[in-house]
N, C-alpha and C positions, 0 to 999 in steps of 0.2 A: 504494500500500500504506500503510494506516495505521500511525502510527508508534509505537503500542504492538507490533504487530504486529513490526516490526522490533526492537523489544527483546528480544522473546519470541523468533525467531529467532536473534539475537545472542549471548540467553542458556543457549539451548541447544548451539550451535555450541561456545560456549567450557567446558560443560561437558560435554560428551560430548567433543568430541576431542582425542585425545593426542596428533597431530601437531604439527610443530613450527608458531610463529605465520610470518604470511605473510610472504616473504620484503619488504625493505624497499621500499616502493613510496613514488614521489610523492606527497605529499597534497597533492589543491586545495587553493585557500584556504580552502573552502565547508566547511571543518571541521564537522560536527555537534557537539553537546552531547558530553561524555564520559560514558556510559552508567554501568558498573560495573566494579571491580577486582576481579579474583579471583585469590588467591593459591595455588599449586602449593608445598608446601612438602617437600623433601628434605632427611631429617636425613643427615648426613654428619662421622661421629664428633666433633669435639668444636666442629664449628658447622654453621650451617642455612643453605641456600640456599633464599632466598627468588626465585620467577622470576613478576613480576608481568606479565596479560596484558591489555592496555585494550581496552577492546570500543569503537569509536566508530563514528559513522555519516558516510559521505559522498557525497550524493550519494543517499539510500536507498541507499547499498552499504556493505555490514555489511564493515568491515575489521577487523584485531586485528592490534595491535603489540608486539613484547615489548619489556617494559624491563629493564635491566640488572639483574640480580640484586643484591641487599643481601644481605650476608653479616653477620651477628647472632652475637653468641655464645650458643654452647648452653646451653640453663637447664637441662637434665640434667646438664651438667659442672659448671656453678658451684654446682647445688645438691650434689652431692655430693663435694665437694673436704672430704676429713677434715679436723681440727684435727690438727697433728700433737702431739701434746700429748696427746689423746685415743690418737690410732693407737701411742706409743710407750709410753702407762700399758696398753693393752689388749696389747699383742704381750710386753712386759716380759718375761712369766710361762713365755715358749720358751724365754727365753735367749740367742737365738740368738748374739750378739755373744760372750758367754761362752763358749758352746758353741765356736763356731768359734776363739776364743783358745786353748782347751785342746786341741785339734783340733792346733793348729799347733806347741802350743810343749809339747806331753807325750805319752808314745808310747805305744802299746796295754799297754805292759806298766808303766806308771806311773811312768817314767823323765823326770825334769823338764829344760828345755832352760833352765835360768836364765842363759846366756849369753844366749844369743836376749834372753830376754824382759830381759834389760839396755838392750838394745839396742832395745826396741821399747816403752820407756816409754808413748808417746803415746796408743797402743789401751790399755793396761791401765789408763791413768789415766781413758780416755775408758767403760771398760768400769765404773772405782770410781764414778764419776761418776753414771751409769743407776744403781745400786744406792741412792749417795744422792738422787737425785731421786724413785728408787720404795722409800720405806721400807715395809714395810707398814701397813696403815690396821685399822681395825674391820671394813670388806667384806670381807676374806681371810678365804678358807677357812686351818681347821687346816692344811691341807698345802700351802698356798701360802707361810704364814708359814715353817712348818719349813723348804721347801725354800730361801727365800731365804737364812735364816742358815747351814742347810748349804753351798751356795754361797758366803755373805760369808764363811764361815769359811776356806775354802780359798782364794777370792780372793786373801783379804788375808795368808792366809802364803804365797803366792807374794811378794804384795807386797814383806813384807818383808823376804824372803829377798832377793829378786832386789834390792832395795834395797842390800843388804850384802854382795850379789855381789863378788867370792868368797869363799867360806867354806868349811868342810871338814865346820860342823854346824851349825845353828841354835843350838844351844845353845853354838857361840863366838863367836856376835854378841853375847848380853850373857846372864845368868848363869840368867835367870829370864825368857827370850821371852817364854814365855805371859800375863805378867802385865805386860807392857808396854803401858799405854795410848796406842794411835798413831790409832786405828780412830773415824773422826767419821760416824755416823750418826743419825739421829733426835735431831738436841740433843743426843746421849751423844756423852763420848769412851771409848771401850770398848778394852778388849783382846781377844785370845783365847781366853783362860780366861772373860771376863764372856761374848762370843757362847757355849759349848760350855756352861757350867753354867746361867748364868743365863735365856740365851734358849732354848736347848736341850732341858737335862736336867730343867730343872725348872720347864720346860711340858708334856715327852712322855714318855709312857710309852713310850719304844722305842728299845730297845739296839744294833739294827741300827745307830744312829746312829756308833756308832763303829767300824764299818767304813766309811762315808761320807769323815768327817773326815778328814784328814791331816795332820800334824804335820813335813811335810818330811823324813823320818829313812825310815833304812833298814827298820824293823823297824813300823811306821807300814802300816796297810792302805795300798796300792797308792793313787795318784790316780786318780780316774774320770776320763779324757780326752774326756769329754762333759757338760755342765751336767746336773742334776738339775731334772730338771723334777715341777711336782704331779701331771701326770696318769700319769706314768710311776713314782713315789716308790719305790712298794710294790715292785715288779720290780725298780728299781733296787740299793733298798736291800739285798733278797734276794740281788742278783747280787751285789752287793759283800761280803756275806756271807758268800756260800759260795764266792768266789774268795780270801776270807781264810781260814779253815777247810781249803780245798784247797792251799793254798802250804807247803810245805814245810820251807821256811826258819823259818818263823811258829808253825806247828804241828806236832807229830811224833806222828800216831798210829799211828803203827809196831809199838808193844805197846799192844795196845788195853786190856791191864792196869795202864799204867805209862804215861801220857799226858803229854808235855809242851807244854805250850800258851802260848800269849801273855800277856804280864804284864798285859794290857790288861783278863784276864780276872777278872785279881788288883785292879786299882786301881779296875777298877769295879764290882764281883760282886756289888753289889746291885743296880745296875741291871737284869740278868741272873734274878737270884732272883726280883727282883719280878713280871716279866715271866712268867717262864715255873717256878720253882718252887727251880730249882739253875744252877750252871753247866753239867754233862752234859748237863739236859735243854734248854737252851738250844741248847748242838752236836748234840744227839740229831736237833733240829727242821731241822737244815739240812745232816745227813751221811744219806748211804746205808744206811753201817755204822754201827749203833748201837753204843754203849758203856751197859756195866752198871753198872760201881759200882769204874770204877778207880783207880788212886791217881795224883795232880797236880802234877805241879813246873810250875816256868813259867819259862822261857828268857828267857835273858839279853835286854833291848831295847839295840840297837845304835841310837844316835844319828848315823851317818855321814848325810851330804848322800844324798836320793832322784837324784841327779843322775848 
């Protein structure tokens, strides 16, 4: 048999069949030439088994030997191995880490655990930390910015309250909280007052916002025990709205002629007007029961610890 002829045999044998190669046999010395390698390649999640089969001649007797597989690392895994740098600028915007902090240490009905979170410095420092490394940039959306300082804002009077843990009010840690510059973001050292008016109020036209914020105190909308996220804002802020509006302590529209409402509504009634034309028609947008045209007091704010 001519011995192109056994190639062509050779080379079909080891491409057509699947069987395993032959079991291992003596080779004469009369070794042939080593013909061609053909490679069987099996991905196998995050490397490849390579199982190489030699086609040689001995003898004009076409034999096939296999040789021990090389195990390669997978070029699907090293090419996609994220920057993590990248995976923590793009996820940022869930919260997640935040979320699950308020999860832990504040309860559905916005009762703050500042003992706990005395005690569990190290997440909250590790949570202010993500906030300073993702300030926002020019790429945010409008509501990506708002929500971050919505959240920095809350963040950081946990901060530093639990800081000053215990206390009976925020406002007996020092005279003038809000205007304490502690807060290091973006090259700024900010307070609380600088996040709510300057990054805040006099970027957005939306009142909602101060049912969002909380101020630590009793008489303070509720803390939302979930981060505020952008794709969620709108609902959120709505919900926090009209859980304030519906609280009773907060609001009393009991004589729908004779309304007593939040002082909240008092210190910032432009905000309100602007938006939507009065304060009524502001509550009108987010109660059931409308009100006409009735007359306003506005209830004492109680500064006691949310705690």
């Amino acid at each position: 048999m001519k011995k192109t002829n056994l190639i062509y045999i050779a080379l079909l044998l080891v491409g057509c069949s699947n069987a395993s190669p032959l079991e291992n046999n003596v080779v004469s010395e009369e070794i042939g030439t080593e013909i061609e390698v053909v490679e069987n390649v099996t991905e196998k999640e995050s490397t490849q088994e390579s199982t190489t089969t030699k086609v040689i001649l001995v003898d004009s007797v076409v034999l096939m030997e296999e040789v021990k597989p090389i195990v390669t690392e997978s070029k699907v895994e090293s090419e996609t191995i994220a920057n993590p740098v990248e995976i923590q600028a793009d996820s940022f915007h869930d919260y997640i880490q935040w979320s699950a902090f308020l999860t832990q240490h504040v309860s559905s009905s916005g009762k703050v655990n500042y003992a706990k979170i005395k005690t569990d410095t190290k997440q909250l420092n590790a949570i202010i930390l993500l906030f300073e490394k993702n300030y926002p940039s020019s790429s945010w959306s409008s509501k990506q910015r708002l929500t971050y300082w919505i959240n920095a804002y809350n963040l950081y009077t946990l901060k530093f309250v639990s800081d000053h843990y215990p206390t009976s009010s925020i406002t007996k840690i020092t005279a003038k909280p809000w205007d304490k510059k502690f807060i290091s973001l973006g090259g700024e050292t900010l307070s609380l007052n600088d996040i709510e008016h300057k990054k805040i109020r006099a970027k957005n036209n939306e009142p909602r916002i101060h049912f969002a914020l909380n101020c630590a105190s009793e008489s303070c909308p509720m803390l939302y025990n979930k981060a505020f996220t952008a794709k969620n804002l709108s609902y959120q802020l709505t919900k926090q709205t009209k859980r304030f509006l519906a609280d009773k302590s907060k609001n009393d529209f009991s004589d729908s002629n004779n309304v007593k409402i939040s002082s909240i509504f008092d210190w910032y009634k432009g905000d309100f007007v602007k938006k939507e034309g009065s304060v009524i028609a502001f509550i009108n947008k987010y109660r059931t029961e409308q009100l006409s045209d009735p007359k306003i007091s506005y209830l004492k704010y109680l500064w006691g610890l949310n705690d």
